[in-house]
C-alpha angles and dihedrals in degrees: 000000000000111000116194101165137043129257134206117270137013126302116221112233132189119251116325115346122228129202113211127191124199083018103154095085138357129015093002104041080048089056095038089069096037086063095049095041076058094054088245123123128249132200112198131203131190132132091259101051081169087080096071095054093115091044083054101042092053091047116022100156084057117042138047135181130213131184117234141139108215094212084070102095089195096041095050088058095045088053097046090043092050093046088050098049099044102043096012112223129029104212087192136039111177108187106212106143105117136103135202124287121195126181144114100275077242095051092053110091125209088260099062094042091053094044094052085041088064097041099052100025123015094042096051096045087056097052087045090056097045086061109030095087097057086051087043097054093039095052092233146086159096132237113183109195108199102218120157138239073264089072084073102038145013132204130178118307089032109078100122107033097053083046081065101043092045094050094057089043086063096039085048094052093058101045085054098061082042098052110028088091090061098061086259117143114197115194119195104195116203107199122193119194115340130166100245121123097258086108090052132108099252087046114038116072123203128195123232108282133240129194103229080075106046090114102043111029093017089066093060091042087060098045083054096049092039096037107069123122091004095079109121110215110098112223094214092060086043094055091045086054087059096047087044090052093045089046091059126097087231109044114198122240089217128027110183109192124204131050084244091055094049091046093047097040090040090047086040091059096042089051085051097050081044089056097043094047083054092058107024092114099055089041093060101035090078097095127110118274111273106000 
């Protein structure tokens, strides 16, 4: 069942009713069940909608997908206005949609970092606008917003894709304190290495290459190529860790999966601490003399 236009009334739904974006494959298919598997129900977008029939044929009264590419501005307000006004109100709106980017930061063109910017940024904040009101008139909510370990931390290859984690991250951490008064919960989930096909062909874009950064860049380039389909992380138990997180009294800002997330963010911040004692001096002896 693939809805592209809004009907009169409102739809019952079972249980809450979350809103997924990306949620064919991966991070977002992995949630989809999980949600089910809750008795909750689950509307699914992707590009291909066709993707979820299964999803839809074994539960029809629960799940619903809709086509839509996040990176269509107008797209993005006709789905949310349709949603809202067929089942009135989403409790959850997890933002998924995003692929990998891999380039030099000197190999990546304007074009490519708009267009991920979009994707991962621009596209999600709008959807989360588009809903906000209705959770926070209602006094309750959850937006999940799917960054990367990447959204702490860079290395070479991934300019531009952390740039855009780390971008909603921020974005995230100041809608929560916005939004927390209101019984809003927001969840930025860091994700190491999982086995979803962000690192397939059809998924992962590279930029054109050039040899000054065969080293740096180009070693990345080749763990993405080569890394497809041996990463070690399981989606499923990812998307119980978010349930899990959302369920708790005291919903984390931040949920970093993986044991390879928690040792490079963790590593990440202590390198950082380490930084800032070396040159705490000189940073705050920046003030004016005698004040």
């Amino acid at each position: 069942m693939t809805n592209t236009s809004a009907t009169s009334g409102t739809k019952a739904s079972t249980g809450r009713v979350w809103l997924v974006t990306g949620a064919t494959s991966g991070f977002g298919r992995a949630v989809a069940e999980a949600v089910i598997a809750s008795g909750d129900t689950v509307i699914g977008t992707a590009r291909r909608p066709e993707a979820l029939a299964d999803l839809v044929a074994a539960y029809p009264d629960r799940v619903e997908a809709l086509a839509l590419d996040i990176t269509d501005g107008a797209r993005v307000d006709a789905v949310a206005a349709d949603v809202l006004a067929r089942y009135g109100r989403v409790d959850v709106l997890v933002n998924n949609a995003g692929r990998t980017q891999v380039g030099a930061f000197e190999e990546t063109t304007d074009r490519e970092l708009r267009d991920l910017f979009d994707l991962h940024v621009f596209g999600p904040a709008r959807l989360t606008r588009a809903l906000l009101p209705q959770m926070r008139e209602r006094g309750s909510g959850a937006i999940v917003n799917m960054s990367s370990v990447g959204g702490q931390l860079s290395f070479a290859g991934f300019a531009a894709y952390s740039a855009t984690k780390a971008a909603l991250e921020q974005l995230s951490e100041a809608l929560s304190a916005e939004v927390t008064p209101y019984g809003i919960k927001v969840l930025i989930v860091e994700p190491g290495a999982f086995r979803t096909n962000l690192f397939g062909k059809d998924a992962a874009y590279f930029s054109e290459e050039h040899p000054a950064y065969a080293e740096t860049a180009g070693a990345t380039r080749a763990m993405v190529r080569d890394g497809g389909g041996t990463q070690p992380g399981d989606p499923h138990k990812a998307a119980a860790a978010i349930l899990q997180a959302l369920a708790a009294p005291e919903t984390p800002l931040r949920l970093p999966l993986g044991p390879d997330a928690v040792d490079a963010i963790t590593a990440h911040l202590d390198g950082i601490r380490t930084e800032i004692t070396a040159w705490e001096k000189v940073s705050r002896g920046t003030g004016f003399d005698g004040e």
